[in-house]
N, C-alpha and C positions, 0 to 999 in steps of 0.2 A: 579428502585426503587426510591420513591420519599423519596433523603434525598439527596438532593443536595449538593456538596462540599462548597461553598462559603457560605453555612448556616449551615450545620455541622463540616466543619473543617475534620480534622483528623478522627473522630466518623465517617462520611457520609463514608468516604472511608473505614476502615475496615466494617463496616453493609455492604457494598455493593461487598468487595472484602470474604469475610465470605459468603452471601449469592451466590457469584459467582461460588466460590468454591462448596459449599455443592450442587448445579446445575450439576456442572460437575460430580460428584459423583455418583450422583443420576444416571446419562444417562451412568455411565460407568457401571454401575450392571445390574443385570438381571430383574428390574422392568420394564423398558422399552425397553425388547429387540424387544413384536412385535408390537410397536405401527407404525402405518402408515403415520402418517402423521410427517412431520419434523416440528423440533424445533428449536429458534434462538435464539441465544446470542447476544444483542446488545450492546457494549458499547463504551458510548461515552468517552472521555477522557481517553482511553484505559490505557495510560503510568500510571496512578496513582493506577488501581486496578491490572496489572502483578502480576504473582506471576509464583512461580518456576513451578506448576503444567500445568497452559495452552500449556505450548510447548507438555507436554505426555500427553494430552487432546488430540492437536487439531493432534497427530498425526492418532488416533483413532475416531475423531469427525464423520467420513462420516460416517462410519460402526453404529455410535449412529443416525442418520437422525440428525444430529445439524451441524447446519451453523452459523458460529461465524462471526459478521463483528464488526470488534476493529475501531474504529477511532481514529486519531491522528495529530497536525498539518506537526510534523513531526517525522523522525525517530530516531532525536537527543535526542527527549522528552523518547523515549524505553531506548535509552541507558544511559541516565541521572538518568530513574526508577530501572533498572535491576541495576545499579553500578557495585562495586569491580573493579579489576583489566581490564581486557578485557570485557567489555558487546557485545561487537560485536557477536561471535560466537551463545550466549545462542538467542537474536535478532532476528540475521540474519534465524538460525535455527523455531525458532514460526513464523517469517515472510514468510519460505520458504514453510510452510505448510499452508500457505492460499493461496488460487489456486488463486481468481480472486482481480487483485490491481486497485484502479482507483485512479491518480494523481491528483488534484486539482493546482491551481495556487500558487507556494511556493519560499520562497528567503533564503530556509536552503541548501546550497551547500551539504552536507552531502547526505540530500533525495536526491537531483536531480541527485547526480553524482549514489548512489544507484536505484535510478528508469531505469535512462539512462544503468545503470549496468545489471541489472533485463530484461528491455527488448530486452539489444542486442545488436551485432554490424555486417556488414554487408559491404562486399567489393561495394564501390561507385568509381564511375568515377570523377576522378578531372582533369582538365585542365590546363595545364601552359601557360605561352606566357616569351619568355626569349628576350629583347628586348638590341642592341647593332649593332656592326659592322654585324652581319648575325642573323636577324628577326627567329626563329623558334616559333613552339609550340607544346606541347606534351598530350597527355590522358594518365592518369594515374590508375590504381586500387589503390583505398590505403582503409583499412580497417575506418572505424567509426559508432558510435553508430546511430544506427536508430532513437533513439529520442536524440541529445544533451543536454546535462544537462538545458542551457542557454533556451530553451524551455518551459520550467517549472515554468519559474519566468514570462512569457508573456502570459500566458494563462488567460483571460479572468475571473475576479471573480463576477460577478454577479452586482447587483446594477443598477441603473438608466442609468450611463455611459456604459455601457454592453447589456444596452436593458434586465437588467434583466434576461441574459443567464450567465452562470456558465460551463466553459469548462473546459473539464479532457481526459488526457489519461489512457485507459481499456487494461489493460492484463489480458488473462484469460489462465492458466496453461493446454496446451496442446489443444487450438484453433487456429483454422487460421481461418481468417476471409477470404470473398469470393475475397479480393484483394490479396493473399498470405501474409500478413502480419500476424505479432505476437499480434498487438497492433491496436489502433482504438483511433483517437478520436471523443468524441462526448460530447455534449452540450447538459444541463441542465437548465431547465426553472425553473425559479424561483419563477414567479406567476402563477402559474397553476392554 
């Protein structure tokens, strides 16, 4: 909707979290139960329009053909919007119900250690070397996150120093990709 926040203030965001709402409404009744083609919800600065409803929305979203993509820089800005006491669970719950996540380049510890949470952890090989009076070395299994949090803040954000490439890691809820993995990442051109 064109009423952009930094020109309407407080007004832009309820017109647009009002019309957000009366959308979801709409797709949850029996007006659109046989339309064929899917519908999208896009919003950008997602944390400013939440409201209580999206989490029993988007748990019913497929069943409407509606695909919701929220964006956000990070996931501090949800639980800053959502408030009170614990915002974590109401969050983590609306976040749990968007199937596919793509990470962009961020330095909020909060997302990354969540992202790195979200995609995983997976028993890896470490190596030791114990160096003294008798030289040994050992392989080790020890459990860690497939994508570490510190990943996240090095990912390429676009721009001239980037070659104008924009990288992210892709999760998508119950894919494996053709390597056995959970996750993917891939790069975004930015002059197309």
């Amino acid at each position: 909707m064109d009423f952009p926040v930094k020109e309407y203030l407080v007004s832009g965001v309820y017109a647009q979290g009002i019309f957000k709402l009366l959308w979801q409404q709409v797709l949850k009744g029996e007006i659109l139960k046989n339309i064929q083609p899917p519908v999208f919800l896009w919003v950008d600065e997602a944390q400013l329009f939440l409201s209580d409803y999206d989490q029993i929305f988007q748990t019913t979203a497929r069943s409407s053909r509606a695909c919701t993509v929220y964006i956000s820089q990070n996931i501090s800005n949800y639980y800053v919007s959502i408030g009170g006491r614990d915002p974590r669970p109401k969050v983590d719950s609306l976040l749990g119900n968007l199937g596919t996540k793509i990470f962009h380049s961020n330095n909020d510890a909060v997302t990354n250690e969540w992202a790195s949470r979200t995609i995983g952890k997976a028993f890896m090989n470490v190596s030791g070397i114990s160096v003294g009076k008798n030289q040994s070395s050992s392989l080790n299994q020890q459990l860690h996150y497939l994508v570490e949090p510190r990943e996240f803040t090095v990912l390429a954000s676009g721009g001239q120093e980037n070659e104008f490439k924009v990288e992210a890691i892709v999760t998508v809820a119950g894919k494996e990709w053709s390597d056995g993995s959970n996750f993917r990442k891939a790069i975004f051109k930015q002059n197309i």
